[in-house]
C-alpha positions in Angstrom: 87.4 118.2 71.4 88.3 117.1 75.2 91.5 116.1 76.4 92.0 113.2 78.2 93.6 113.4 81.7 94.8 109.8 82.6 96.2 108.8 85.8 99.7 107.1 84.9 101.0 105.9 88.6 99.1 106.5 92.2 99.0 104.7 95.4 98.4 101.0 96.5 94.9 100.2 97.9 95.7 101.0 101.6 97.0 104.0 100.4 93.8 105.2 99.0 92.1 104.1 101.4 94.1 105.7 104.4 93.9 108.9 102.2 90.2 108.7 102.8 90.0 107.6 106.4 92.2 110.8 107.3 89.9 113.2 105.0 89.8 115.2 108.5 93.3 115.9 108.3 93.2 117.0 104.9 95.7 113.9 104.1 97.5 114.9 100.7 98.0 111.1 98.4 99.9 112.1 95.1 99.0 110.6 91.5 101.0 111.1 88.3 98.0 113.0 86.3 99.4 112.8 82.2 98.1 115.0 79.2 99.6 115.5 75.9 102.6 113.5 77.2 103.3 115.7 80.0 102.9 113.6 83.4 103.0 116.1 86.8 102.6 114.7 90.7 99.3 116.5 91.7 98.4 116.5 95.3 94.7 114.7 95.9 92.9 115.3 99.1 90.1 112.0 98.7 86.8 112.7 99.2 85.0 109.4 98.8 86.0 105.7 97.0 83.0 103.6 95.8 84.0 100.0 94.0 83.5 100.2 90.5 82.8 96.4 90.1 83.1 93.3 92.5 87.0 93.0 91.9 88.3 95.0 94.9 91.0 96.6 92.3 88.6 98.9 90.8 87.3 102.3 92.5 85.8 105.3 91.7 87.2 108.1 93.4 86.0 111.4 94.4 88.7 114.0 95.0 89.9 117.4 95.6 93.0 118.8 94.2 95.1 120.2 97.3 95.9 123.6 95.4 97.9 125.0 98.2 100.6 122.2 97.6 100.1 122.7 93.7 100.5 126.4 93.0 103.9 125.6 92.0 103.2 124.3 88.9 100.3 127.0 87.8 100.5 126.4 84.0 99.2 122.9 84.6 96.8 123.5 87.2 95.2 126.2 85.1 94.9 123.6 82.2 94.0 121.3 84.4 90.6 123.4 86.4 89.9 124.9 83.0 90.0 121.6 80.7 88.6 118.6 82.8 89.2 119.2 86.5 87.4 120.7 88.9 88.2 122.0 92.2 85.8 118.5 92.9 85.8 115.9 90.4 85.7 111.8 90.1 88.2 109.3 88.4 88.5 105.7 87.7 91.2 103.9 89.2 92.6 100.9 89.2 94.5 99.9 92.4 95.7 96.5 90.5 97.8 98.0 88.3 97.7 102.0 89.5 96.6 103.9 86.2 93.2 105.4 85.6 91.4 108.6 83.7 89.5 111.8 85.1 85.9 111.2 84.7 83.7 114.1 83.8 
């Protein structure tokens, strides 16, 4: 069976979106991943944002985790790559109310 991996708190809209414009620079935006009730701040380099529907509030997003800036919590980040995240993956997200879940 596959565990979930929800996004419990991210960034506003310009945020994300500044995230995206400054891909170049490798700009780091930080989300509150949460599995099995333990919520970490993981680093997210975005990759791409496409709107999930006509709202303006809902995105999908395609991101990198920045594992330099993450090593420090390696018993997650193993979980994490092994269980449901890639190096590369894509989430739903919600910049209305800031939650979404990892998409696989």
């Amino acid at each position: 069976m596959k565990t979930t991996i929800t996004i419990a708190s991210g960034p506003s809209r310009e945020e994300l979106f500044d995230g995206l414009r400054l891909f170049i620079e490798k700009r780091v935006i930080n989300f509150n991943f949460k599995k099995n009730g333990t919520e970490i701040k993981v680093p997210l380099i975005i990759q791409g944002i496409e709107a999930e529907d006509g709202s303006g509030e809902s995105w999908i997003i395609k991101f990198a985790i920045d594992y330099k800036k993450f090593i420090v919590y390696p018993l997650f980040c193993g979980e994490l790559a092994s269980n449901s995240v890639d190096l590369k993956s894509k989430a739903y997200y919600s910049t209305k109310n800031r939650t979404g879940t990892i998409l696989n």
